[in-house]
Residue frames as qw, qx, qy, qz and C-alpha x, y, z in Angstrom:
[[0.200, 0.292, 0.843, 0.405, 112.21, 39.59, 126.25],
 [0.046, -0.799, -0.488, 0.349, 109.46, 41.68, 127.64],
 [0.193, -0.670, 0.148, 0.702, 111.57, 44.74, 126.99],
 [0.162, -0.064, 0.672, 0.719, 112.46, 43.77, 123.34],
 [0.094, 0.475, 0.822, 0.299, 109.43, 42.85, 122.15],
 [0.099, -0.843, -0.249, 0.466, 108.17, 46.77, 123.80],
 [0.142, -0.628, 0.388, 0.659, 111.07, 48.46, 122.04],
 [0.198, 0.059, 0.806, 0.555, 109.98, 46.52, 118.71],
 [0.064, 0.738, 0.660, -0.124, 106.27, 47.29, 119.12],
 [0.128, -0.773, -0.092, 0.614, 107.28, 50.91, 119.74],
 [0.122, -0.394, 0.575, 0.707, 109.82, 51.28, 116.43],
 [0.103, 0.335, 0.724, 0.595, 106.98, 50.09, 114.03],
 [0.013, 0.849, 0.454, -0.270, 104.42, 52.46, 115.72],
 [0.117, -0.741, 0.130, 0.648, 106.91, 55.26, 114.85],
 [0.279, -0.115, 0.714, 0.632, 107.60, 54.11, 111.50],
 [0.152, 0.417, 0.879, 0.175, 104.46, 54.23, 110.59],
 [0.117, 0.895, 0.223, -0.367, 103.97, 57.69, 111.10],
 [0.583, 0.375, 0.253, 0.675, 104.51, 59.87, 108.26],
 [0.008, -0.403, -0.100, 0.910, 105.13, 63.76, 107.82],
 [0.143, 0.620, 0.486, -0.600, 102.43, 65.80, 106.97],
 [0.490, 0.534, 0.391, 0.568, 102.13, 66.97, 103.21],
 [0.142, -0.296, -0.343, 0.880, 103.41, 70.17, 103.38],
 [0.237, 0.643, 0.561, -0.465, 100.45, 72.80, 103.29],
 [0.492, 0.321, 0.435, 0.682, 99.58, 74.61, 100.15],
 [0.170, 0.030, -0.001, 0.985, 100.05, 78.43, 99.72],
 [0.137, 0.667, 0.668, -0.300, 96.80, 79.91, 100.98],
 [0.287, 0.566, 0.225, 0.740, 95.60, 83.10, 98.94],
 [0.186, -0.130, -0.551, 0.803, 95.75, 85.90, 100.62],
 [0.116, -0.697, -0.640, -0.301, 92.16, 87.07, 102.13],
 [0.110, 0.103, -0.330, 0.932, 91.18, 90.05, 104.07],
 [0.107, 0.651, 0.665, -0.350, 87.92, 90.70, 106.70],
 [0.082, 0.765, 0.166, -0.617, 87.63, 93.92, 104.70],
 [0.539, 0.817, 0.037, 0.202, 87.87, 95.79, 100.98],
 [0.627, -0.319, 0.179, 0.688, 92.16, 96.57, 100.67],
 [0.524, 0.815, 0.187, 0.162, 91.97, 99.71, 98.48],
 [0.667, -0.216, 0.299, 0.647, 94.80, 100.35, 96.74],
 [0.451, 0.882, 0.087, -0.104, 95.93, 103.05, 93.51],
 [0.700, 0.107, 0.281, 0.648, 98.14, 103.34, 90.93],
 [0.339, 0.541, -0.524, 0.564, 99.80, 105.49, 91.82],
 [0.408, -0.646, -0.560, 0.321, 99.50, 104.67, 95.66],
 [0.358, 0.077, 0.001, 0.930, 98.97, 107.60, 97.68],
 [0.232, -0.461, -0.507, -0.690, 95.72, 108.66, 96.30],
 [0.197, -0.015, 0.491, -0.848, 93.35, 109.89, 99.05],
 [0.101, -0.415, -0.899, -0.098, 89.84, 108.00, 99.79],
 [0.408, -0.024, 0.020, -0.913, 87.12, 110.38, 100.54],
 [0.080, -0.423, -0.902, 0.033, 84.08, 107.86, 102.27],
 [0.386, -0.769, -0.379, -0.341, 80.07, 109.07, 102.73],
 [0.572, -0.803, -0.154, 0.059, 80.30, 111.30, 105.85],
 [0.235, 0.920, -0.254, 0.182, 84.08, 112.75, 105.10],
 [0.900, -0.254, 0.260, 0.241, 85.88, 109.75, 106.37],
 [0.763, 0.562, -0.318, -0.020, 89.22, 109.77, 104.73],
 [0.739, -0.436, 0.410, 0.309, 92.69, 107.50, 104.80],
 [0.302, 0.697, -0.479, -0.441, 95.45, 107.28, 102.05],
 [0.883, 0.396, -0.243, -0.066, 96.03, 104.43, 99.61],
 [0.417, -0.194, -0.852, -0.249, 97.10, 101.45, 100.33],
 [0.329, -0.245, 0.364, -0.836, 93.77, 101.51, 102.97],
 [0.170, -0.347, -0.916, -0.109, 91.59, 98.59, 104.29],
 [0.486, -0.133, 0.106, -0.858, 87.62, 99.88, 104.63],
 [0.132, 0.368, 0.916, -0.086, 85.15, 98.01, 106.42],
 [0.294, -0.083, -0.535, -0.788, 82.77, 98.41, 103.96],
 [0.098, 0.355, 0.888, -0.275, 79.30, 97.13, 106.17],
 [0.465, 0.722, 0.504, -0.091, 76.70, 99.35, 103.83],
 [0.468, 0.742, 0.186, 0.442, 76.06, 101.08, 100.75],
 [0.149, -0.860, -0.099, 0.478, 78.41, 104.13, 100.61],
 [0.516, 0.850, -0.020, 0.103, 80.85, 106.32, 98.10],
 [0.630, -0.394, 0.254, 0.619, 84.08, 106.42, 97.93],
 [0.441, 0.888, -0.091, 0.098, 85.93, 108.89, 95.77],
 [0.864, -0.026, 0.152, 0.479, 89.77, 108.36, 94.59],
 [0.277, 0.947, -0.126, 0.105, 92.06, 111.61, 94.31],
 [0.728, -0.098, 0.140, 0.664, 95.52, 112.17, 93.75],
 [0.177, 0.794, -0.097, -0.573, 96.92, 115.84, 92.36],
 [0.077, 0.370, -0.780, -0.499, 97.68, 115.56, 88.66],
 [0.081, -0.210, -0.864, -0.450, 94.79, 113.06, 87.85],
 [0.457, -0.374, -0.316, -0.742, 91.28, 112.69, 87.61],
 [0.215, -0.316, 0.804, -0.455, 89.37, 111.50, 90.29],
 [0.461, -0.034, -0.609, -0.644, 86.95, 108.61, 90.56],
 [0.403, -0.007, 0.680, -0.612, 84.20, 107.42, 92.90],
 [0.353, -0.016, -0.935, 0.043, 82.90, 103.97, 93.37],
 [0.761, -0.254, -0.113, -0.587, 79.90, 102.57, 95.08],
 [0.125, 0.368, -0.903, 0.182, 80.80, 100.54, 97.42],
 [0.732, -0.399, 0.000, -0.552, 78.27, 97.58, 99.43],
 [0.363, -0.715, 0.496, -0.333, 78.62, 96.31, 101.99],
 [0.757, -0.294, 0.575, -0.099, 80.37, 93.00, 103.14],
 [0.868, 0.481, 0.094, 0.085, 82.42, 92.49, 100.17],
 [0.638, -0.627, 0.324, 0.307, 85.76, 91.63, 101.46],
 [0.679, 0.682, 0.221, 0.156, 88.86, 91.95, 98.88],
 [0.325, -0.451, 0.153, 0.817, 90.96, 94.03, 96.98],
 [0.233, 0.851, 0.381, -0.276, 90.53, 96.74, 95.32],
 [0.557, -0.241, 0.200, 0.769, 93.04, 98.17, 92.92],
 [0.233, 0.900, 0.152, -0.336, 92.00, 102.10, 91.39],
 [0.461, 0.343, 0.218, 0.789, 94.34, 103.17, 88.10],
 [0.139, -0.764, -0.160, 0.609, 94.18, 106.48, 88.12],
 [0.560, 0.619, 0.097, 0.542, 94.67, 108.69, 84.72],
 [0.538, -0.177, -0.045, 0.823, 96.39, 111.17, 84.26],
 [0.246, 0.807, 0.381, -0.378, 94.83, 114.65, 83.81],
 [0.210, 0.865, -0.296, -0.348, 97.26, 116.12, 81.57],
 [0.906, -0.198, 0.113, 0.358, 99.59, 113.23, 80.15],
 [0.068, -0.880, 0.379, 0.280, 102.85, 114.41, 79.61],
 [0.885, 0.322, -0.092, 0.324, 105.77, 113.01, 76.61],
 [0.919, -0.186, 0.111, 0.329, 109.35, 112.66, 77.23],
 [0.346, 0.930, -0.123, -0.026, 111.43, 115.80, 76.17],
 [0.776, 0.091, -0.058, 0.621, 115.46, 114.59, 74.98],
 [0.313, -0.781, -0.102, 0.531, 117.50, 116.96, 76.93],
 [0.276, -0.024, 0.232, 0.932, 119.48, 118.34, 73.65],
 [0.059, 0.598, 0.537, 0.592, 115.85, 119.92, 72.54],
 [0.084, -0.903, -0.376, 0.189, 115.82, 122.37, 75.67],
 [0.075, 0.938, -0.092, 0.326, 117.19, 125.84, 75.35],
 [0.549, 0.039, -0.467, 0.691, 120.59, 126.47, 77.13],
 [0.356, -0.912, -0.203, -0.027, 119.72, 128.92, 80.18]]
């Protein structure tokens, strides 16, 4: 009797537990600044001649400069300060753009 009444006690404890809602989709964070560029690639250039290539996390912990190059576009340079985790995404232009030439318009060689 002992026993049942254990094994009955036991099966509504368990019932009573439910599962867990499942968690919801955190965003993604970072301890640092993620700089990125369209195109990736691009080269960072930090105060004091630091550099790394695109995609790059910078711990950013005071004012400094950053400058964005790539060949073929312009470059551009950012102020950065400090503690201001993130991302960072740079466009880039193009320096020259270029249009679309249909192959019957070149010249035969």
């Amino acid at each position: 009797m002992r026993l049942m009444l254990g094994l009955m006690l036991a099966g509504l404890a368990v019932s009573s537990c439910s599962t867990p809602a499942p968690a919801k989709k955190a965003e993604k964070t970072y301890p640092y600044l993620l700089v990125d560029s369209v195109p990736s690639g691009a080269t960072l250039t930090f105060t004091g001649g630091t550099t790394c290539e695109t995609p790059c996390p910078v711990n950013v912990t005071f004012q400094m400069k950053m400058t964005v190059a790539k060949a073929g576009y312009k470059p551009v340079t950012y102020t950065l300060y400090g503690n201001n985790p993130g991302e960072l995404v740079v466009e880039l232009e193009l320096v020259a753009p270029t249009t679309s030439v249909e192959e019957g318009a070149l010249p035969d060689l």
